[in-house]
Biotite code that builds the C-alpha atoms (Angstrom):
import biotite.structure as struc

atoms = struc.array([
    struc.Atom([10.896, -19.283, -16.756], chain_id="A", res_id=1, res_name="UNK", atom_name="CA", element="C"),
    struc.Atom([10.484, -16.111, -14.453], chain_id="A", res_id=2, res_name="UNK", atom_name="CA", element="C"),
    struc.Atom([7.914, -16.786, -11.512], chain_id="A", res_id=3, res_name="UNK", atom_name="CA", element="C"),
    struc.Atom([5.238, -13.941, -11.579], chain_id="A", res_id=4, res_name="UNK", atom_name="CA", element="C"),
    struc.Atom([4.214, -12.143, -8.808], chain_id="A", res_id=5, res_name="UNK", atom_name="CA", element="C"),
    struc.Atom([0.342, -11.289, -7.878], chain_id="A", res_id=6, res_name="UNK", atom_name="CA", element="C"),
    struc.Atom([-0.500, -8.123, -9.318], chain_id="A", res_id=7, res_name="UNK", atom_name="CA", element="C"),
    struc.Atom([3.290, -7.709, -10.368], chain_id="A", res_id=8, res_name="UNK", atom_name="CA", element="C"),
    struc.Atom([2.538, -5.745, -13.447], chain_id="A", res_id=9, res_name="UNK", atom_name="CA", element="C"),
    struc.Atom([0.599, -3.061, -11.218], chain_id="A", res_id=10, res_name="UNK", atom_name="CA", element="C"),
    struc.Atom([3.224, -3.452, -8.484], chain_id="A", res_id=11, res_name="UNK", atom_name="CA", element="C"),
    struc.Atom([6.070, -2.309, -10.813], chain_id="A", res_id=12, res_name="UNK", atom_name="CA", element="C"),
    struc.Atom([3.792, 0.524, -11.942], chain_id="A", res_id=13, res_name="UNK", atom_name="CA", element="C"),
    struc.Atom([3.217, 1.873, -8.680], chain_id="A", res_id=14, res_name="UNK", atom_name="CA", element="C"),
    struc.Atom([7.262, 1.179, -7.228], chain_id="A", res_id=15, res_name="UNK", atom_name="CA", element="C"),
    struc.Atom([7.937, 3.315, -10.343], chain_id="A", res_id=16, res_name="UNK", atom_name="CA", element="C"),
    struc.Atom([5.555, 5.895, -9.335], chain_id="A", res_id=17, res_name="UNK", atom_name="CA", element="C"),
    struc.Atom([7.115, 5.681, -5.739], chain_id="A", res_id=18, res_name="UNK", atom_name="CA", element="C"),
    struc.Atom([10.477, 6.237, -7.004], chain_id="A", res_id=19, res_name="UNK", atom_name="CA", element="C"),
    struc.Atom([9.264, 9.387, -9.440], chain_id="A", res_id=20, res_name="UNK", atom_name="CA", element="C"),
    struc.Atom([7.268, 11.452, -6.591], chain_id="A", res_id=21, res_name="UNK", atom_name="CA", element="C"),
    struc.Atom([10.276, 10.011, -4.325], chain_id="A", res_id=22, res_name="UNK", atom_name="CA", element="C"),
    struc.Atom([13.461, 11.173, -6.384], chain_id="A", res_id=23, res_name="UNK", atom_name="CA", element="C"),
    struc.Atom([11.435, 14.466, -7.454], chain_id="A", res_id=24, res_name="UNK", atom_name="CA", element="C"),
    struc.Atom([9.527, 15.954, -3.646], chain_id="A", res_id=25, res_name="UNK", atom_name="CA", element="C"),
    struc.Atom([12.555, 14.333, -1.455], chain_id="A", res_id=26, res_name="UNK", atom_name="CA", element="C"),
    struc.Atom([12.373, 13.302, 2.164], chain_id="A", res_id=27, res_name="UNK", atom_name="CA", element="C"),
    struc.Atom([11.012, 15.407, 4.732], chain_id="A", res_id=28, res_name="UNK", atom_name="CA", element="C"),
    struc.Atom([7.084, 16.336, 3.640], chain_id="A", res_id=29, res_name="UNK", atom_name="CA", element="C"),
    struc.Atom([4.306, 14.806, 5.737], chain_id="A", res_id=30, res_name="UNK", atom_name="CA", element="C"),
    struc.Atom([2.289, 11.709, 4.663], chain_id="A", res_id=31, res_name="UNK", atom_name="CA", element="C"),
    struc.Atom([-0.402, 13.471, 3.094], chain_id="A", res_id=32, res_name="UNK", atom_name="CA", element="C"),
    struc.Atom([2.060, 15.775, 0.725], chain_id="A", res_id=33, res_name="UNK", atom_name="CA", element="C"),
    struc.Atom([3.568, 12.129, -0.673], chain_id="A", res_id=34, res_name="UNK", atom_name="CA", element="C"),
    struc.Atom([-0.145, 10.246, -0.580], chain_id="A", res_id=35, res_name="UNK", atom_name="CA", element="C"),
    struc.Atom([-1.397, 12.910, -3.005], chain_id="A", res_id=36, res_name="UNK", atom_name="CA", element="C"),
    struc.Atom([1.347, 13.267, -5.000], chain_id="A", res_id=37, res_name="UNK", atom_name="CA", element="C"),
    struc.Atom([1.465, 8.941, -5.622], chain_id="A", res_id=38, res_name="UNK", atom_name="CA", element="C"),
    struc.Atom([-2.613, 9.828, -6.865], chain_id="A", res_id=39, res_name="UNK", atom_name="CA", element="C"),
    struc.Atom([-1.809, 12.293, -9.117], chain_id="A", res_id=40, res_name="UNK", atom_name="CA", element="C"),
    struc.Atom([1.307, 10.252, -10.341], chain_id="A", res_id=41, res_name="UNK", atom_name="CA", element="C"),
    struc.Atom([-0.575, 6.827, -10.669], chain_id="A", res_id=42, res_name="UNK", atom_name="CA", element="C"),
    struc.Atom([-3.320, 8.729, -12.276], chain_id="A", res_id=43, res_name="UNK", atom_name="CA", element="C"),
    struc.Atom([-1.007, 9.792, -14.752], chain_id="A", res_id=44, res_name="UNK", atom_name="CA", element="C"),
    struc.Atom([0.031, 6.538, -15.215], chain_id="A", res_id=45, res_name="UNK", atom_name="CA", element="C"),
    struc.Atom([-3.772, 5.579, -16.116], chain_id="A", res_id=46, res_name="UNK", atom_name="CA", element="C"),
    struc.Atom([-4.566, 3.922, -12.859], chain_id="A", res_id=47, res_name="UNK", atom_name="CA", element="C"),
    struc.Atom([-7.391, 4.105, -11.084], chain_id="A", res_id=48, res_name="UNK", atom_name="CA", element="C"),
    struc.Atom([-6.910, 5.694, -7.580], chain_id="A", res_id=49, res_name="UNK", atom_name="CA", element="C"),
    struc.Atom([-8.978, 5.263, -4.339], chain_id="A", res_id=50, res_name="UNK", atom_name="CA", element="C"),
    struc.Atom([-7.616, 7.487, -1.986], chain_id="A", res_id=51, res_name="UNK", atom_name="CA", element="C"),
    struc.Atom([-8.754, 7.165, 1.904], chain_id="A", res_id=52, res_name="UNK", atom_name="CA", element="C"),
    struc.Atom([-10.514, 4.090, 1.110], chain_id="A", res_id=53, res_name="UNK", atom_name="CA", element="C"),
    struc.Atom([-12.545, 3.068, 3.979], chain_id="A", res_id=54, res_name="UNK", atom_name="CA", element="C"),
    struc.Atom([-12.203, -0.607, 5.405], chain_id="A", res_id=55, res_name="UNK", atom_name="CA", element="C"),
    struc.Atom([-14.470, -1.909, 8.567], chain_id="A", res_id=56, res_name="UNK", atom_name="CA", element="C"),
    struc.Atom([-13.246, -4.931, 10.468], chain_id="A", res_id=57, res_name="UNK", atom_name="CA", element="C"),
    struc.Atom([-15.531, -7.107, 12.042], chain_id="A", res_id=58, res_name="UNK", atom_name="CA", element="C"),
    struc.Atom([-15.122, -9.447, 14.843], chain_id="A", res_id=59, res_name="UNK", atom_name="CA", element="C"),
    struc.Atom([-17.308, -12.117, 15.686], chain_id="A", res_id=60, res_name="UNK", atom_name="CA", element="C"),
    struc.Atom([-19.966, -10.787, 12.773], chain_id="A", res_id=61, res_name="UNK", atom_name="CA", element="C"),
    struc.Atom([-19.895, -7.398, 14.584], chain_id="A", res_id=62, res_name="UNK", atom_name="CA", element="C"),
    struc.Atom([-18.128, -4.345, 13.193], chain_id="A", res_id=63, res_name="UNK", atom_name="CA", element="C"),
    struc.Atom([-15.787, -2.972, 15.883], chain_id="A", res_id=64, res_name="UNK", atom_name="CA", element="C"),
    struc.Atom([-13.644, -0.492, 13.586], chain_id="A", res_id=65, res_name="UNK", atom_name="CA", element="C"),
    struc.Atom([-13.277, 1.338, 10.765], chain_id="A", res_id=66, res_name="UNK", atom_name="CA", element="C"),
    struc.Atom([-9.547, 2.248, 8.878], chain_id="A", res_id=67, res_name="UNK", atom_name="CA", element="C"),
    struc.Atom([-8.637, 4.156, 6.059], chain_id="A", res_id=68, res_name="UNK", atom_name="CA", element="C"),
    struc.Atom([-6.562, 2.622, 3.131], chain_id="A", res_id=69, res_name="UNK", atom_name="CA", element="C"),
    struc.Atom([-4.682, 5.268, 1.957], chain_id="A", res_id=70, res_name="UNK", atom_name="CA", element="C"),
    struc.Atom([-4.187, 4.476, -2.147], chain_id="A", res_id=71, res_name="UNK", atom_name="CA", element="C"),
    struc.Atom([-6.618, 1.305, -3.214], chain_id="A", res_id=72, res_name="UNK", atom_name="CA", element="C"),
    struc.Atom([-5.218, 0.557, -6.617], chain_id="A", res_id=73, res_name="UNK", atom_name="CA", element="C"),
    struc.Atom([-6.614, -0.516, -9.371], chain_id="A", res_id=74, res_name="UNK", atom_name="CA", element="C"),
    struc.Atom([-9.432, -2.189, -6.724], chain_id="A", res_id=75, res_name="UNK", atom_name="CA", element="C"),
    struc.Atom([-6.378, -4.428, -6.910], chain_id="A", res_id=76, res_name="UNK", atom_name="CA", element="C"),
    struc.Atom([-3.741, -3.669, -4.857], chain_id="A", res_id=77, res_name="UNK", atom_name="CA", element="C"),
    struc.Atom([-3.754, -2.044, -1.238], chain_id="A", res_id=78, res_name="UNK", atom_name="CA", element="C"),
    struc.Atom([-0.999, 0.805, -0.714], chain_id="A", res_id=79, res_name="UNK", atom_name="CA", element="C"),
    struc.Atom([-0.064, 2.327, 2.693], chain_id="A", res_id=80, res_name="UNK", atom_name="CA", element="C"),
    struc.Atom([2.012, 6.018, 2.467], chain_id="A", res_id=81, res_name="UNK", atom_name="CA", element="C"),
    struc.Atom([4.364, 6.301, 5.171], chain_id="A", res_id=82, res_name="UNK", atom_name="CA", element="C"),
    struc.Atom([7.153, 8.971, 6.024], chain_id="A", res_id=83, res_name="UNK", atom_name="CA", element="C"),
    struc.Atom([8.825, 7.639, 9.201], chain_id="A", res_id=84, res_name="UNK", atom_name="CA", element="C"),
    struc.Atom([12.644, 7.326, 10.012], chain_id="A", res_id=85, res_name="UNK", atom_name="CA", element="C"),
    struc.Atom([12.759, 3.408, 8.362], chain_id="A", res_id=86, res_name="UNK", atom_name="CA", element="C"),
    struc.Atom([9.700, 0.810, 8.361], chain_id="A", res_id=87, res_name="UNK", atom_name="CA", element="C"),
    struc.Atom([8.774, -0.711, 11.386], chain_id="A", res_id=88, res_name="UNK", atom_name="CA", element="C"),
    struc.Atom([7.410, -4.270, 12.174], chain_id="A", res_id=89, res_name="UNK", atom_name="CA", element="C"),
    struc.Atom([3.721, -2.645, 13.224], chain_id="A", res_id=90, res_name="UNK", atom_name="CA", element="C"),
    struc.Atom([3.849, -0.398, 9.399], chain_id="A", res_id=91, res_name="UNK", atom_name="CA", element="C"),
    struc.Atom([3.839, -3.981, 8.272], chain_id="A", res_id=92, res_name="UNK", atom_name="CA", element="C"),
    struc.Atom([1.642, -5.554, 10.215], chain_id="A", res_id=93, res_name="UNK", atom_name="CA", element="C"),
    struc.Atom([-1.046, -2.891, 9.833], chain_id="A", res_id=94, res_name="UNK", atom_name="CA", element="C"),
    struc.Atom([-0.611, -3.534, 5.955], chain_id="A", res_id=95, res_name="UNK", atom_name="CA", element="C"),
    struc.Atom([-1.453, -7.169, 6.775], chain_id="A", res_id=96, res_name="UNK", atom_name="CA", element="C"),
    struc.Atom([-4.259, -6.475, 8.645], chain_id="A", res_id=97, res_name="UNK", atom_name="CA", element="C"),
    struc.Atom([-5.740, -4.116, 5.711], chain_id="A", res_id=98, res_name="UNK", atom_name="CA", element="C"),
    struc.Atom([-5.166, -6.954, 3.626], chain_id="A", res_id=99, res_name="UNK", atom_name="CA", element="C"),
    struc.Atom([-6.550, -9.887, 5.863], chain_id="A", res_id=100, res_name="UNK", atom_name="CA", element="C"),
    struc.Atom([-9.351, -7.323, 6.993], chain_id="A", res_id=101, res_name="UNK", atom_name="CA", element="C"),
    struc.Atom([-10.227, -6.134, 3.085], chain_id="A", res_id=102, res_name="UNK", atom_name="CA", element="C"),
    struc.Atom([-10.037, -9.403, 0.984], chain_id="A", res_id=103, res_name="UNK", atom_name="CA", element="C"),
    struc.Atom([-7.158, -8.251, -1.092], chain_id="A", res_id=104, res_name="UNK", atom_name="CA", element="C"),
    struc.Atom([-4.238, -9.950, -1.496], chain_id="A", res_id=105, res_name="UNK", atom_name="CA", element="C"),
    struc.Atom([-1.519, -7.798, -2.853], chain_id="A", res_id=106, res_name="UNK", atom_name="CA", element="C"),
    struc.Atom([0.039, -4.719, -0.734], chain_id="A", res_id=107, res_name="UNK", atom_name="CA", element="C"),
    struc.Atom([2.481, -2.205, -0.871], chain_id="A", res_id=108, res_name="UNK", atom_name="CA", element="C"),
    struc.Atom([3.805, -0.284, 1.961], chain_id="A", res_id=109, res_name="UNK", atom_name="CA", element="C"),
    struc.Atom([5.839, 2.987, 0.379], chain_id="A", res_id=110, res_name="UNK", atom_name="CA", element="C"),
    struc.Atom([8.313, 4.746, 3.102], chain_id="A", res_id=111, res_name="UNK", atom_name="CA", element="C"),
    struc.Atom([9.183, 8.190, 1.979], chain_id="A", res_id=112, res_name="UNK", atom_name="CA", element="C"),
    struc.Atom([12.009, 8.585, 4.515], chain_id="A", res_id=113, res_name="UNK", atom_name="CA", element="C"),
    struc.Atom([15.059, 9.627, 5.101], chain_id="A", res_id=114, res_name="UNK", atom_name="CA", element="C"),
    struc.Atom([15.795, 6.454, 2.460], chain_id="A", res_id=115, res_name="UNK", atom_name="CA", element="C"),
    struc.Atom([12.977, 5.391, -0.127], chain_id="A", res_id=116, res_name="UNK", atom_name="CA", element="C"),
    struc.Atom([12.207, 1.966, 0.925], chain_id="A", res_id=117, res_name="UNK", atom_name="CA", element="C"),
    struc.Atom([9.125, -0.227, 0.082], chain_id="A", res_id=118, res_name="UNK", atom_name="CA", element="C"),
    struc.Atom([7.746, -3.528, 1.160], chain_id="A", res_id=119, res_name="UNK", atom_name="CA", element="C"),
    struc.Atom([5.546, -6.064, -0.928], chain_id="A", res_id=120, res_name="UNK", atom_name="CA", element="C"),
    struc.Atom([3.302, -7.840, 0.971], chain_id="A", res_id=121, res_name="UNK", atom_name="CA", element="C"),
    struc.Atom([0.962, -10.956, 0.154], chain_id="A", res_id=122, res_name="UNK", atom_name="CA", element="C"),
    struc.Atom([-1.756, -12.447, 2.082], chain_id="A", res_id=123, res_name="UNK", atom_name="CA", element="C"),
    struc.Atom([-3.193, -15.647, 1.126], chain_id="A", res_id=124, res_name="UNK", atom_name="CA", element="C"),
    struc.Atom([-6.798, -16.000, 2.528], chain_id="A", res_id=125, res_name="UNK", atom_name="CA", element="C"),
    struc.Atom([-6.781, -19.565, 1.603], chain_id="A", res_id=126, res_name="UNK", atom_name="CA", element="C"),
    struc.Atom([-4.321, -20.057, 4.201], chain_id="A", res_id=127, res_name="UNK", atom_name="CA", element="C"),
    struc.Atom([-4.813, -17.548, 6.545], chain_id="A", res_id=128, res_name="UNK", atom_name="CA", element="C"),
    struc.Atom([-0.689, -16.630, 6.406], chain_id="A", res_id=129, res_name="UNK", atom_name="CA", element="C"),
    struc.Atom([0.941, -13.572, 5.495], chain_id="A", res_id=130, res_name="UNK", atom_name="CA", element="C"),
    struc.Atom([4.297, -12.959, 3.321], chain_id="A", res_id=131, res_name="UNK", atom_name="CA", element="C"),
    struc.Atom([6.422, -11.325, 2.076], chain_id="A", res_id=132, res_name="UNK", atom_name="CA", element="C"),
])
C-alpha cells in the first residue's frame, strides 16, 4: 500500500494548478502576476484562497514580527510564490519558518522560473524538525 502524504490530496491540487498558470503565463512575470493567477486558478478549482495571509512570530511571548503568507490554502496548507533564477536554501527555510511560526504543517514553495520547480515541505511540531 501507497504511503499518503499530509494534505496530499490538496497538494496535488495546487502542483496542478502550479503547472496550469505555469505552462499557460510562462517565465518572466513578477511574483505578484503568478500569486494572483494560482488564486484565481485554485479558486477555480473550488479551494478556498487566503492571499497575503498575515503571520506574527513571537519570541519569548513577545511579538517581534509580522510576515505575509502569500496563498493559505484550504486553512490547510501554506504556499510561498516565488519567481527567482532556481530555489534557494533561504526560499526554503523561510517556508519552514512560516510553517514552524503558523502551526501548519504542510507547505509548498512554487518557483515560477526560468524552470517550474516546486518543493513540499513538512514540519512536525511534535518534534520540532523540518522535512522534506
Amino acid at each position: 500500500m501507497a504511503e499518503q502524504l499530509i494534505q496530499g490530496e490538496l497538494t496535488d491540487t495546487i502542483i496542478k494548478s502550479f503547472f496550469h498558470v505555469y505552462n499557460s503565463l510562462g517565465y518572466g512575470f513578477l511574483e505578484k502576476v503568478y500569486e494572483n493567477s494560482s488564486e484565481l486558478s485554485l479558486t477555480n478549482a473550488s479551494c478556498l484562497v487566503k492571499k497575503q495571509w498575515p503571520v506574527a512570530v513571537s519570541f519569548e511571548g513577545q511579538i517581534v514580527g509580522e510576515y505575509f503568507v502569500d496563498l493559505l490554502v484550504n486553512d490547510a496548507v501554506v504556499v510561498e510564490v516565488k519567481a527567482a533564477k532556481s530555489i534557494a536554501s533561504e526560499h526554503e527555510a523561510q517556508l519552514l519558518n512560516y510553517l514552524k511560526a503558523t502551526g501548519y504543517s504542510v507547505g509548498l514553495l512554487l518557483n515560477f522560473g526560468p524552470k517550474a520547480e516546486f518543493r513540499r515541505k513538512v514540519f512536525s511540531h511534535q518534534h520540532k524538525t523540518g522535512t522534506e
